[in-house]
Gaussian input, Z-matrix of N, CA and C with variables (Angstrom, degrees):
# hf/3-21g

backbone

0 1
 N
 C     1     B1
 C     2     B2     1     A1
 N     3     B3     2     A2     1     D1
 C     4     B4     3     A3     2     D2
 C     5     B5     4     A4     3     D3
 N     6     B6     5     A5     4     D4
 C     7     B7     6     A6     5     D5
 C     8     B8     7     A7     6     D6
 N     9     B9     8     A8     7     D7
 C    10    B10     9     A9     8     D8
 C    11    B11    10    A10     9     D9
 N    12    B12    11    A11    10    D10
 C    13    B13    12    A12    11    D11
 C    14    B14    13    A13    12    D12
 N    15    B15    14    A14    13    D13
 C    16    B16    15    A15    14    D14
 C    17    B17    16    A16    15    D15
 N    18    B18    17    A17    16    D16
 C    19    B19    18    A18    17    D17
 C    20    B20    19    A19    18    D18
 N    21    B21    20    A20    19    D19
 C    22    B22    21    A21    20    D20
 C    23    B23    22    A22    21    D21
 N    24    B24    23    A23    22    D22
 C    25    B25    24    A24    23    D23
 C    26    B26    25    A25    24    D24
 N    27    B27    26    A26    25    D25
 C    28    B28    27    A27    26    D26
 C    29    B29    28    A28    27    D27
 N    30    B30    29    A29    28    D28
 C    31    B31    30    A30    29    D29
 C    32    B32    31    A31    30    D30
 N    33    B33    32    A32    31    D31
 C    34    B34    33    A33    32    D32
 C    35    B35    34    A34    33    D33
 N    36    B36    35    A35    34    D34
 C    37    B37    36    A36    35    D35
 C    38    B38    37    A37    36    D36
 N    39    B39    38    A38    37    D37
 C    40    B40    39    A39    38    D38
 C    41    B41    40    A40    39    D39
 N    42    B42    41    A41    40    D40
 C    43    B43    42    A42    41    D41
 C    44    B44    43    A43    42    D42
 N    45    B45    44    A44    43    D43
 C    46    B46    45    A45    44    D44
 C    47    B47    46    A46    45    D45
 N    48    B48    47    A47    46    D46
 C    49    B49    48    A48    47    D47
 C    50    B50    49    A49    48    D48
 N    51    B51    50    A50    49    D49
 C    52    B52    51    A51    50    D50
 C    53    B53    52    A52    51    D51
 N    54    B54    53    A53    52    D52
 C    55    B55    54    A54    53    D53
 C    56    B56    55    A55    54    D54
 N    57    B57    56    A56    55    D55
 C    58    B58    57    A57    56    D56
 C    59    B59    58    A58    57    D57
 N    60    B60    59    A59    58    D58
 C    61    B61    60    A60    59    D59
 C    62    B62    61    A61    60    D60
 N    63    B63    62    A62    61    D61
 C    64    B64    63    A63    62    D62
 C    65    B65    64    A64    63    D63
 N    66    B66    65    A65    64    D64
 C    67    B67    66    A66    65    D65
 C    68    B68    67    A67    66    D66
 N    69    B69    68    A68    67    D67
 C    70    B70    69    A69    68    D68
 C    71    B71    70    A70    69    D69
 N    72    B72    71    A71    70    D70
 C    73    B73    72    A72    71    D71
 C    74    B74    73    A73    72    D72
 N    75    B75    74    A74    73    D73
 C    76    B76    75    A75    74    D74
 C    77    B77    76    A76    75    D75
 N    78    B78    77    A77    76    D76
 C    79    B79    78    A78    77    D77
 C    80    B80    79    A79    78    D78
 N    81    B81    80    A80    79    D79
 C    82    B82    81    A81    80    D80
 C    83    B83    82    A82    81    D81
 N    84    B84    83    A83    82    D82
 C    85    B85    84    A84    83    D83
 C    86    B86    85    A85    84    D84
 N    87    B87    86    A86    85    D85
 C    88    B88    87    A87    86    D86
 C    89    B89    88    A88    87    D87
 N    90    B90    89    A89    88    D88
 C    91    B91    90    A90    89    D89
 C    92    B92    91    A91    90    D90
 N    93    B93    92    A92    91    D91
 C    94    B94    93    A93    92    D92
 C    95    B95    94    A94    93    D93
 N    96    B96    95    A95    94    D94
 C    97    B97    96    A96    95    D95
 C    98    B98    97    A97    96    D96
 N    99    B99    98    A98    97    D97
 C   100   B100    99    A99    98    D98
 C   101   B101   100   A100    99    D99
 N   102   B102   101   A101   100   D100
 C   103   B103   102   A102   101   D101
 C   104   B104   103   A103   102   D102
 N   105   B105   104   A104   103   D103
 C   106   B106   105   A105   104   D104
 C   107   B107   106   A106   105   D105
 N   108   B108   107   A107   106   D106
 C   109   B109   108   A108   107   D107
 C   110   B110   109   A109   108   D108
 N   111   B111   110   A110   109   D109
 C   112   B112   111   A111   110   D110
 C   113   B113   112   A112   111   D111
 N   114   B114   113   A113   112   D112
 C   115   B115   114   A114   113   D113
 C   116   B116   115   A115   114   D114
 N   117   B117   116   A116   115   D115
 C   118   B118   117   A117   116   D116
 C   119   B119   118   A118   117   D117
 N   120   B120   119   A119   118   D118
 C   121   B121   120   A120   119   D119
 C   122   B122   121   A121   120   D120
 N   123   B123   122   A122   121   D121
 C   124   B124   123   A123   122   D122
 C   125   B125   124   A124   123   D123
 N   126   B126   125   A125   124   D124
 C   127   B127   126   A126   125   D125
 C   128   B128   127   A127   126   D126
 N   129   B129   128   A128   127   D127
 C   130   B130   129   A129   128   D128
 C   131   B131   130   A130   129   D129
 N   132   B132   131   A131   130   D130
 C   133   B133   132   A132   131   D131
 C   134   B134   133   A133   132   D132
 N   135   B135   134   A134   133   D133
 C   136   B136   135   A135   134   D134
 C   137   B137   136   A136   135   D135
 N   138   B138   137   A137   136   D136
 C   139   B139   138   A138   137   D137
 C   140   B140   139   A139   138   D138
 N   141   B141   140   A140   139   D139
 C   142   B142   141   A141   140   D140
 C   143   B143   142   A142   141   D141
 N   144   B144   143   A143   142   D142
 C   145   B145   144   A144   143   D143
 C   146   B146   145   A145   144   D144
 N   147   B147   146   A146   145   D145
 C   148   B148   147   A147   146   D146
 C   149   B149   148   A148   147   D147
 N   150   B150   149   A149   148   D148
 C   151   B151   150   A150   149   D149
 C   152   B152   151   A151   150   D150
 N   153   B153   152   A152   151   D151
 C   154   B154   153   A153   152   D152
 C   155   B155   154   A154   153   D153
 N   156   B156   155   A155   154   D154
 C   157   B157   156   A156   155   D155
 C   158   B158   157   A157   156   D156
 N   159   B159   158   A158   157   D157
 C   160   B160   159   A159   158   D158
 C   161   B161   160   A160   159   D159
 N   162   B162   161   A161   160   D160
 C   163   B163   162   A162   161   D161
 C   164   B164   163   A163   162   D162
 N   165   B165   164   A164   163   D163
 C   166   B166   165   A165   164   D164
 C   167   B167   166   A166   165   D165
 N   168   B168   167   A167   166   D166
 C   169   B169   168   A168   167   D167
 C   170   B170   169   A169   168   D168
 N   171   B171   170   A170   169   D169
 C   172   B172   171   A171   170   D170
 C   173   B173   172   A172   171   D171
 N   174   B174   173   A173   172   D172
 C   175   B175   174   A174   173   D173
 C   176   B176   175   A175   174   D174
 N   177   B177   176   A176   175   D175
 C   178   B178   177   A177   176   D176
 C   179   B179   178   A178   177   D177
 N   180   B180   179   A179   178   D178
 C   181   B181   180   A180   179   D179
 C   182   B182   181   A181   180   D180
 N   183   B183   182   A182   181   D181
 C   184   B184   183   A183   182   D182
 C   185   B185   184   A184   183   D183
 N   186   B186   185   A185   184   D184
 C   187   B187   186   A186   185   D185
 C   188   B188   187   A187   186   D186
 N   189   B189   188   A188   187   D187
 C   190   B190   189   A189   188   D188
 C   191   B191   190   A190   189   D189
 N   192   B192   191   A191   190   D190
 C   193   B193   192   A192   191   D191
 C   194   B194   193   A193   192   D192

   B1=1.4302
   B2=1.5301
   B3=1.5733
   B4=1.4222
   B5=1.3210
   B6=1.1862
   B7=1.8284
   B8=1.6072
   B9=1.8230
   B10=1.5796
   B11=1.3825
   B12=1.0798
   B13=1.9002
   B14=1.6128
   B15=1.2084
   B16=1.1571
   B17=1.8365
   B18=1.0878
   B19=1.0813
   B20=1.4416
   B21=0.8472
   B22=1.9204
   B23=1.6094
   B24=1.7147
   B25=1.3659
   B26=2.0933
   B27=0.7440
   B28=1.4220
   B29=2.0253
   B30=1.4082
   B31=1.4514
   B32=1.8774
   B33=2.0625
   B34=1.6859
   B35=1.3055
   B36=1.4434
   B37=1.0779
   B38=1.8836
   B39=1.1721
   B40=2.0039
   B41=1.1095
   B42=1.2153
   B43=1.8873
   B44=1.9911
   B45=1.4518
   B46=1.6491
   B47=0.9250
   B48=1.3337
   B49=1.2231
   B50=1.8833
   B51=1.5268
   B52=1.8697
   B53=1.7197
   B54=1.4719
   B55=2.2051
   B56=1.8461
   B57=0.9198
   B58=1.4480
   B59=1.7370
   B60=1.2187
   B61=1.4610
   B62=1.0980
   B63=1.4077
   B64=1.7232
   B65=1.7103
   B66=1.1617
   B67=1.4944
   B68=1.6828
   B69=1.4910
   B70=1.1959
   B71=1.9215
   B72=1.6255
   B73=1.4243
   B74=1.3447
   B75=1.1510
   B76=1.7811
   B77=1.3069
   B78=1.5210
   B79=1.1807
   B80=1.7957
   B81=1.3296
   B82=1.6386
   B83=1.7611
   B84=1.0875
   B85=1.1378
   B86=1.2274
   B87=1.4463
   B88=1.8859
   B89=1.9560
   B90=1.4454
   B91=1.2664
   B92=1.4240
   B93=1.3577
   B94=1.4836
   B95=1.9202
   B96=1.1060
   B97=1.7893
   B98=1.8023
   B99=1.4715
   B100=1.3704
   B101=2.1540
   B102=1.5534
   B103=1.4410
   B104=2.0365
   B105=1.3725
   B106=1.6646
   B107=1.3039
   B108=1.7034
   B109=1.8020
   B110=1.4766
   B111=1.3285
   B112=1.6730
   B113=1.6045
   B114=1.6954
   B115=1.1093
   B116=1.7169
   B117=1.7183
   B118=0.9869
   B119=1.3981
   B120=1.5357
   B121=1.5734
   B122=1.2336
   B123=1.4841
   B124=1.8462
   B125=1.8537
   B126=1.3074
   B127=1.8166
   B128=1.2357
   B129=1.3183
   B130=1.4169
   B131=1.6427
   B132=0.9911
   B133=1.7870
   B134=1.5545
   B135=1.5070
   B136=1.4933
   B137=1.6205
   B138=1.4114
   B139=1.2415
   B140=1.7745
   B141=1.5064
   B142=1.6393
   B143=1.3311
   B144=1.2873
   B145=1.6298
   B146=1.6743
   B147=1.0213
   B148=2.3074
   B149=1.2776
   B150=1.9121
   B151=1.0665
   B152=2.1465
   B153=1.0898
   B154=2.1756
   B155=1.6740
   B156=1.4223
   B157=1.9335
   B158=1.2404
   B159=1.8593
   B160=1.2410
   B161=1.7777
   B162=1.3191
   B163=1.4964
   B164=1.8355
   B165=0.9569
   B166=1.7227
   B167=2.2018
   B168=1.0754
   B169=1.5225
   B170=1.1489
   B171=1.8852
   B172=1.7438
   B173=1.6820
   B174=1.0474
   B175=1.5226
   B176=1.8718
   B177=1.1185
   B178=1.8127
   B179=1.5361
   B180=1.4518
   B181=1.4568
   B182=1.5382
   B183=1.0781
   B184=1.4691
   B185=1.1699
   B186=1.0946
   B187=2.0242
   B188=1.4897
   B189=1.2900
   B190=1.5065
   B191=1.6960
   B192=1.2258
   B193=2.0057
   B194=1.0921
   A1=107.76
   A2=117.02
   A3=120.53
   A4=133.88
   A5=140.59
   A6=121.21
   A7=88.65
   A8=98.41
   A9=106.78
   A10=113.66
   A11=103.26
   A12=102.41
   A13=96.82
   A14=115.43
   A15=140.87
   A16=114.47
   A17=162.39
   A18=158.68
   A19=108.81
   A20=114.97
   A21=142.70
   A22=113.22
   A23=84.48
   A24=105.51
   A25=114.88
   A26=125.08
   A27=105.09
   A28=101.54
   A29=105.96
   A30=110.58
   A31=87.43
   A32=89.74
   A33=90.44
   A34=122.93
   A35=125.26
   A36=131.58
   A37=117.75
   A38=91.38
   A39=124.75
   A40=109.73
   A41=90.53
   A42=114.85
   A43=82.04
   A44=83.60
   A45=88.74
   A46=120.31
   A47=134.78
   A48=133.17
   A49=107.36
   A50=94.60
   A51=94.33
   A52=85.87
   A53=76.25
   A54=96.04
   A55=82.63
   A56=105.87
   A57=127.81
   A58=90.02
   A59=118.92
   A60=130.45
   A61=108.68
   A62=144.27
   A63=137.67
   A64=92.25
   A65=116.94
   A66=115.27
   A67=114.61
   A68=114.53
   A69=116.37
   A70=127.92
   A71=85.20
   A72=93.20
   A73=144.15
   A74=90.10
   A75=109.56
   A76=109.14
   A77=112.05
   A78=138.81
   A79=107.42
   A80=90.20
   A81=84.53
   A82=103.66
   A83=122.69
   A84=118.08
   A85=138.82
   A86=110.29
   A87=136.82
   A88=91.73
   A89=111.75
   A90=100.52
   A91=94.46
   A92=122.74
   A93=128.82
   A94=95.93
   A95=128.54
   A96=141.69
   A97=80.34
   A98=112.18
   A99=112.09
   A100=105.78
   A101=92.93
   A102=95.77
   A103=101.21
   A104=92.12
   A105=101.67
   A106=118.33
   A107=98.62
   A108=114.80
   A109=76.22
   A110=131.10
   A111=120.69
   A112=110.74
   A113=117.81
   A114=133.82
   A115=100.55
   A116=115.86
   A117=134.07
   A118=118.81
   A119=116.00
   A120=107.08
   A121=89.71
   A122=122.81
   A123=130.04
   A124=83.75
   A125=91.44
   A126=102.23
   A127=97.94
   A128=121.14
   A129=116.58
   A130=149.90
   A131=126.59
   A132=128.67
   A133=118.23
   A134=100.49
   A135=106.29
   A136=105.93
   A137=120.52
   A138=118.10
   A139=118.28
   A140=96.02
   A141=108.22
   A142=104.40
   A143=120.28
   A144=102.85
   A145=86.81
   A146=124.08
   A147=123.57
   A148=72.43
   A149=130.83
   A150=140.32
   A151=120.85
   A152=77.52
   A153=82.73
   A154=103.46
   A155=114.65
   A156=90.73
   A157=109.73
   A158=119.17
   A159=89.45
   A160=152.74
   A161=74.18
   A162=106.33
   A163=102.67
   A164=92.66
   A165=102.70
   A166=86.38
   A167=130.15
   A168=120.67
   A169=121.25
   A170=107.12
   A171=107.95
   A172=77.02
   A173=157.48
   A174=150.45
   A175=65.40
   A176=129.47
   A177=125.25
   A178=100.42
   A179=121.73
   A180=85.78
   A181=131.58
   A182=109.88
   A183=114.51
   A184=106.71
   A185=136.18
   A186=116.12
   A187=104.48
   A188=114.23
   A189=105.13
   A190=98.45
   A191=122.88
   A192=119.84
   A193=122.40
   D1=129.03
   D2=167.47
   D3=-102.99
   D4=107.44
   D5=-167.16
   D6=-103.98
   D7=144.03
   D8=156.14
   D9=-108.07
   D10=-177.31
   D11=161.27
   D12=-169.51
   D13=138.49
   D14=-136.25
   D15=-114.13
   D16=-164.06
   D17=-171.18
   D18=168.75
   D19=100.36
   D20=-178.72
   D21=-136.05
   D22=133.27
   D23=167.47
   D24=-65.47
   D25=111.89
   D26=173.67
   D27=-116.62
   D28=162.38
   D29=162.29
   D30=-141.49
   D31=150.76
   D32=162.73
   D33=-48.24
   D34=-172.57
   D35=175.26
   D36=-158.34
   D37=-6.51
   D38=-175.28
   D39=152.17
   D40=-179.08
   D41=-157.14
   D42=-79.49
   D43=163.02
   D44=165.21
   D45=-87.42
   D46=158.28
   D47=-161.13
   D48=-122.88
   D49=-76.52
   D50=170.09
   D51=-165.29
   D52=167.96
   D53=-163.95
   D54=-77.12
   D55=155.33
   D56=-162.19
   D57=-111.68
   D58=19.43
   D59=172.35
   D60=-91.53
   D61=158.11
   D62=169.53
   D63=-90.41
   D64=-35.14
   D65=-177.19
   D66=-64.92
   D67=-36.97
   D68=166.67
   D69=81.91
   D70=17.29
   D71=170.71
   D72=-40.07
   D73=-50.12
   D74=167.67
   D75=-79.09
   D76=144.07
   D77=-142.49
   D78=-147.00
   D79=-33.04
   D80=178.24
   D81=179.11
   D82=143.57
   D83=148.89
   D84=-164.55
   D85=168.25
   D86=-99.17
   D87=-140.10
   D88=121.55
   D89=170.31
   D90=-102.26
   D91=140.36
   D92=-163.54
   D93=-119.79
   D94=148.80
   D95=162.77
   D96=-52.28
   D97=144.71
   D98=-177.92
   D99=-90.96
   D100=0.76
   D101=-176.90
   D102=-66.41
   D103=-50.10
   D104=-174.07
   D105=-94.94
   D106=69.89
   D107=-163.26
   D108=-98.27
   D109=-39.81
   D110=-145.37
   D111=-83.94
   D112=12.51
   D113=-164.98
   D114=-100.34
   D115=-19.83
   D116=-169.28
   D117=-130.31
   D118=-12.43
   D119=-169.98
   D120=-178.98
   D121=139.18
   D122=-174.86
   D123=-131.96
   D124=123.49
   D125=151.47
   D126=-130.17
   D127=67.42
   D128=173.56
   D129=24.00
   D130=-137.30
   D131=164.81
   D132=-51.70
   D133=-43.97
   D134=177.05
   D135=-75.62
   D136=-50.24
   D137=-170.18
   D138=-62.89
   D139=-0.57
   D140=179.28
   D141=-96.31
   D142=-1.90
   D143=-174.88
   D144=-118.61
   D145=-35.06
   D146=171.60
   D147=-42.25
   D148=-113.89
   D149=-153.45
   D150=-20.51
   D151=-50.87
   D152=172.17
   D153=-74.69
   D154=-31.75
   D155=173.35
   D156=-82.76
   D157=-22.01
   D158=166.36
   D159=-113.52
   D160=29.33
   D161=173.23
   D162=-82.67
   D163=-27.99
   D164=-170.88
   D165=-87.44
   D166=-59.32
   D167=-177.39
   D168=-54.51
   D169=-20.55
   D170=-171.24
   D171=-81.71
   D172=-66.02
   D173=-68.22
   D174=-127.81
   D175=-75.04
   D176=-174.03
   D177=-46.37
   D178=-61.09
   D179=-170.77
   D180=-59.79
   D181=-33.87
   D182=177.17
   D183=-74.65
   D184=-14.29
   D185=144.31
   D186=-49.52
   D187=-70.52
   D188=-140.86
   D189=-72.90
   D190=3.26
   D191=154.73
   D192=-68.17

């Protein structure tokens, strides 16, 4: 088994509308500061060092803009 996790720039684009799921999980969504991820989602020890590199990749790209 492999997990990724990914690091993208996103901006809104409109309001939400509905999860494009028939199941309908999603409910809304929320761009959060990536410091106060653990208020919303814990991947633990590992998920503390994804979150610190990519706090460190947002922090370079927005230099070089």
């Amino acid at each position: 088994m492999r997990q990724t996790r990914s690091f993208c720039i996103v901006e809104p684009y409109g309001d939400f509308v509905a999860d494009a799921d028939a199941e309908g999980d999603v409910t809304e969504i929320k761009l959060i500061d990536p410091k106060d991820y653990k208020q919303y989602f814990d991947w633990g020890e590992i998920g503390e060092s994804i979150i610190k590199r990519v706090i460190e990749l947002n922090y370079e790209y927005h230099l070089r803009r």
